[in-house]
C-alpha positions as CSV (number, residue, x, y, z in Angstrom):
1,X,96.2,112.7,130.6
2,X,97.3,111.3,134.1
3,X,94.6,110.4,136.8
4,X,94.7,107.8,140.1
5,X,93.1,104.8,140.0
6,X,93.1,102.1,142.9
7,X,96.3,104.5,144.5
8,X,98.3,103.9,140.9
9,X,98.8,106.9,138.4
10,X,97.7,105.9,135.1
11,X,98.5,107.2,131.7
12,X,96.0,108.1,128.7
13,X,98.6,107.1,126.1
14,X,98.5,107.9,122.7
15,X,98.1,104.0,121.5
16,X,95.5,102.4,123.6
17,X,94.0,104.8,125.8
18,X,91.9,103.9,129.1
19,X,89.3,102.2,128.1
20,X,88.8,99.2,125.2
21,X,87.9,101.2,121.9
22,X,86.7,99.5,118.6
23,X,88.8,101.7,116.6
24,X,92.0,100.3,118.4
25,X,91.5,96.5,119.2
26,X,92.9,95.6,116.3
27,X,95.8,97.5,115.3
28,X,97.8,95.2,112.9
29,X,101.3,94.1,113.9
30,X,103.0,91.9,111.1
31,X,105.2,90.3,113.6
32,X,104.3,87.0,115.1
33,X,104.5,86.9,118.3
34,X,104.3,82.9,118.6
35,X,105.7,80.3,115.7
36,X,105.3,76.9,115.1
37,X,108.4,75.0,115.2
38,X,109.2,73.1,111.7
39,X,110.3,69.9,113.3
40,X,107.7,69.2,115.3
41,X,104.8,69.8,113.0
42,X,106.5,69.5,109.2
43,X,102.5,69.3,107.9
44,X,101.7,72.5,109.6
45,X,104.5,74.6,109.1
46,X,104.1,74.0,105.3
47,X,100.5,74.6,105.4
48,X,100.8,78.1,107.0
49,X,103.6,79.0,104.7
50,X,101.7,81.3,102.3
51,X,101.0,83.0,105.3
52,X,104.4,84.2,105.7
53,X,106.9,86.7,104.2
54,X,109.9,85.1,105.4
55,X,111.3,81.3,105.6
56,X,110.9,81.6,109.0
57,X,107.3,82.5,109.3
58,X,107.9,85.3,111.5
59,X,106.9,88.0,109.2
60,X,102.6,87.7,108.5
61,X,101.6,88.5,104.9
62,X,99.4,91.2,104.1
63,X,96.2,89.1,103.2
64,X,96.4,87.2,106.8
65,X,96.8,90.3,108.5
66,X,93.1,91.9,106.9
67,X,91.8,88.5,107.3
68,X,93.0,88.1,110.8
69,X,92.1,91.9,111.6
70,X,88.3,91.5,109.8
71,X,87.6,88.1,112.1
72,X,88.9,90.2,115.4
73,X,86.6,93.1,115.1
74,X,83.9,90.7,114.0
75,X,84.7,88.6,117.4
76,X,84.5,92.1,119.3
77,X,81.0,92.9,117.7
78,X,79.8,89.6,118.3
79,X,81.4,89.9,122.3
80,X,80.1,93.3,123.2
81,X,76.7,91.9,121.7
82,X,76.5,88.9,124.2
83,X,78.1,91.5,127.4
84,X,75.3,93.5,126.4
85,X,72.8,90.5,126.7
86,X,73.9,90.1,130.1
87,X,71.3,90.7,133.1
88,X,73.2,93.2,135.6
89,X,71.3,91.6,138.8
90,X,71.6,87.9,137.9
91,X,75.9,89.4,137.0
92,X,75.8,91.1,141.0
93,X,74.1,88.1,142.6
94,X,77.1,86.1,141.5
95,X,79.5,88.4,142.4
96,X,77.9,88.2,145.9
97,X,77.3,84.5,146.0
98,X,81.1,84.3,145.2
99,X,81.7,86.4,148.2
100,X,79.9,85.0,150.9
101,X,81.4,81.3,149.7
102,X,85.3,83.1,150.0
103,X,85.0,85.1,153.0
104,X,88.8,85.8,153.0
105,X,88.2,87.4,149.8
106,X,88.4,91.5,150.4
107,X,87.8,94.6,148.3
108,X,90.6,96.3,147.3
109,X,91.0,99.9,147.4
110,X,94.7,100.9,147.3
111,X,96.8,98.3,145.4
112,X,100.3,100.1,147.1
113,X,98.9,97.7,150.1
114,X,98.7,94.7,148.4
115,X,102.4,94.8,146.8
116,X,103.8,91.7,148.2
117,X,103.2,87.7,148.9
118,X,100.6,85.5,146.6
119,X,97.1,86.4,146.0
120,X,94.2,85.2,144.4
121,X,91.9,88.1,142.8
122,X,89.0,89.2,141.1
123,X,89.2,92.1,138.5
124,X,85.4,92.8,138.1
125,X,84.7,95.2,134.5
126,X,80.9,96.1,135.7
127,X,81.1,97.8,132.3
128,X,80.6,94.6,130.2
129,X,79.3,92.5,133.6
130,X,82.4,90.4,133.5
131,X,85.3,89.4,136.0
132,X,88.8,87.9,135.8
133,X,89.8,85.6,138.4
134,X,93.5,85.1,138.4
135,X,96.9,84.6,140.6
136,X,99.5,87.0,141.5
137,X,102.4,85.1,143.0
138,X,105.7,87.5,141.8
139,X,108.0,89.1,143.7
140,X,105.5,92.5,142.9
141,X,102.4,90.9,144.3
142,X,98.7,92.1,143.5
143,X,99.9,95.7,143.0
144,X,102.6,94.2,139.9
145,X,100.1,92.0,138.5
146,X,97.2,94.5,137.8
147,X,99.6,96.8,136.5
148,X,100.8,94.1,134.1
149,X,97.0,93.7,132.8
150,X,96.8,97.5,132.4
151,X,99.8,98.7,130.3
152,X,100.1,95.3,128.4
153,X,98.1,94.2,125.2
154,X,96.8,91.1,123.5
155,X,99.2,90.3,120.6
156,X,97.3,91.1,117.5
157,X,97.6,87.6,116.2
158,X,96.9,86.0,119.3
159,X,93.4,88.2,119.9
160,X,91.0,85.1,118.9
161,X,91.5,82.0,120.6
162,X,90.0,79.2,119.1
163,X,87.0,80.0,117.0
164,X,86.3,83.7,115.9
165,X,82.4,82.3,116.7
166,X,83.3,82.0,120.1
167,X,86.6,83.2,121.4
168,X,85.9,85.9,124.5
169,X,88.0,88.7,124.2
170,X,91.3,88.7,126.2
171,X,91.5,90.4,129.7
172,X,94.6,92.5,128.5
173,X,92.8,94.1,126.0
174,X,90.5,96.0,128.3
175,X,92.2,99.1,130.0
176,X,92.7,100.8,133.3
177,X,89.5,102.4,133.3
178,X,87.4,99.6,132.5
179,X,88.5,97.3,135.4
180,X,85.8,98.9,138.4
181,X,86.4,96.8,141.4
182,X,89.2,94.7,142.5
183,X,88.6,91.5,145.2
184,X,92.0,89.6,146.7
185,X,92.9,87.2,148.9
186,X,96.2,86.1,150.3
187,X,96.5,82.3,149.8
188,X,99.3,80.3,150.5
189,X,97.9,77.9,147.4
190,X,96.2,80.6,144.9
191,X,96.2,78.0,142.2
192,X,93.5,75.5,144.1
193,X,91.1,79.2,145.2
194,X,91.0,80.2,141.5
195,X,90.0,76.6,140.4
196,X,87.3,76.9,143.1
197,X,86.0,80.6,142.5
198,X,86.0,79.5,138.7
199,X,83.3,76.7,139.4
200,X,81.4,79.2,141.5
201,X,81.1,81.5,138.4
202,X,78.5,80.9,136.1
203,X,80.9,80.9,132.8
204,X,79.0,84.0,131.0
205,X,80.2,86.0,133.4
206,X,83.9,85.1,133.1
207,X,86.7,86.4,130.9
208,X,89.3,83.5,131.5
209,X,90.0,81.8,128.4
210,X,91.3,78.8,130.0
211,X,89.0,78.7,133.2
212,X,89.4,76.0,136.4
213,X,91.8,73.8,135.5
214,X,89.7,71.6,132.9
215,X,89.8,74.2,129.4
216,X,88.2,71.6,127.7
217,X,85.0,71.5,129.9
218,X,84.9,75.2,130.5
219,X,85.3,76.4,126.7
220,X,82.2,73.8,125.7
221,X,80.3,75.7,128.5
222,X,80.9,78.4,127.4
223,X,80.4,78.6,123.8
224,X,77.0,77.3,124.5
225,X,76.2,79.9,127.3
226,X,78.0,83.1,124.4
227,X,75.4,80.8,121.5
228,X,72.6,81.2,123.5
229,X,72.9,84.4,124.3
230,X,73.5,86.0,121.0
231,X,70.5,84.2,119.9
232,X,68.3,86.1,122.5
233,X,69.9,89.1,121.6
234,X,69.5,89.2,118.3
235,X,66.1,87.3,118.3
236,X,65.2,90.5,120.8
């Protein structure tokens, strides 16, 4: 299955498809994609050791990978519960108020037009009333970097960051389909705009994991905003 979307042809697939689906968020992958280096952290590397197949720890045990696949889909219950608890207006008004704050930021309609120099943008997934603020600076522009978000994926052991409580689900796992407007401006300094549209977010609104510059801050903002939320919802 082929169809357009923002002027690029995208692809069904027979792994992911074009939207984010339950059934395939966490497909288990055995391989790490990130290990720890043994002489810089001797106590941890022995600690995580009966996670591992190899001497090398680049080979996950069975038993992590259940574990690790039984905390994801938990994390993506607990996720699509709080985007659910979402108020749509109070999600648009933001959008909005971001807006008319950045009015060099512009809706995008056809990303062959936006395939060069360094942009700031917005991916907005009305879907879940969320958006992704990030950079595109490559030699591809706006057009490579979307595209990048679309046909990649999260690395299965890298889908929870931080808690399983609290960790938002990564922008890459979502698919083509579920990204429904895009917002970009050229900026000769991307870096300083995103910091700034960050802050203008309210964080329950906002996929980043590491958001404005201060992950710290951000993350402690936004597992209380994700705690109170679920309690509403399931209080409700």
């Amino acid at each position: 299955m082929r169809q357009t979307h923002f002027g690029l042809e995208v692809r069904q697939g027979a792994k992911y498809g074009l939207r984010l689906n339950r059934a395939t968020y966490a497909t288990i992958n055995k391989v790490a994609s990130v290990t720890s280096l043994k002489e810089q952290n001797l106590e941890r590397w022995e600690r995580e050791a009966k996670w591992f197949e190899d001497s090398e720890h680049r080979i996950y045990t069975d038993e992590w990978c259940e574990r690790q696949r039984k905390a994801a889909l938990e994390n993506f219950d607990l996720n699509i519960a709080r985007f659910e608890a979402l108020d749509e207006v109070a999600f648009e008004a933001a959008i909005l108020n971001v807006l008319s704050l950045n009015p060099g930021l512009r809706e995008v309609t056809d990303l062959n037009q936006w395939s060069r120099g360094s942009y700031l943008y917005i991916m907005v997934l009305d879907g879940y009333k969320q958006v992704y603020v990030g950079l595109a600076t490559g030699a591809g522009g706006l057009k490579q970097r979307i595209r990048q978000h679309w046909s990649g994926n999260k690395q299965f052991d890298r889908l929870i960051y931080g808690d399983a409580g609290t960790s938002t689900i990564s922008i890459d796992s979502f698919r083509a389909l579920d990204t429904s407007r895009i917002f970009a401006a050229r900026a000769s300094n991307p870096s300083r705009l995103e910091n700034v549209v960050l802050e203008q977010m309210p964080s329950e609104f906002v996929l980043n994991r590491i958001a404005g510059g201060t992950p710290a801050n951000t993350n402690e903002l936004r597992q209380l905003a994700i705690r109170r939320l679920l309690v509403k919802h399931l209080e409700g």
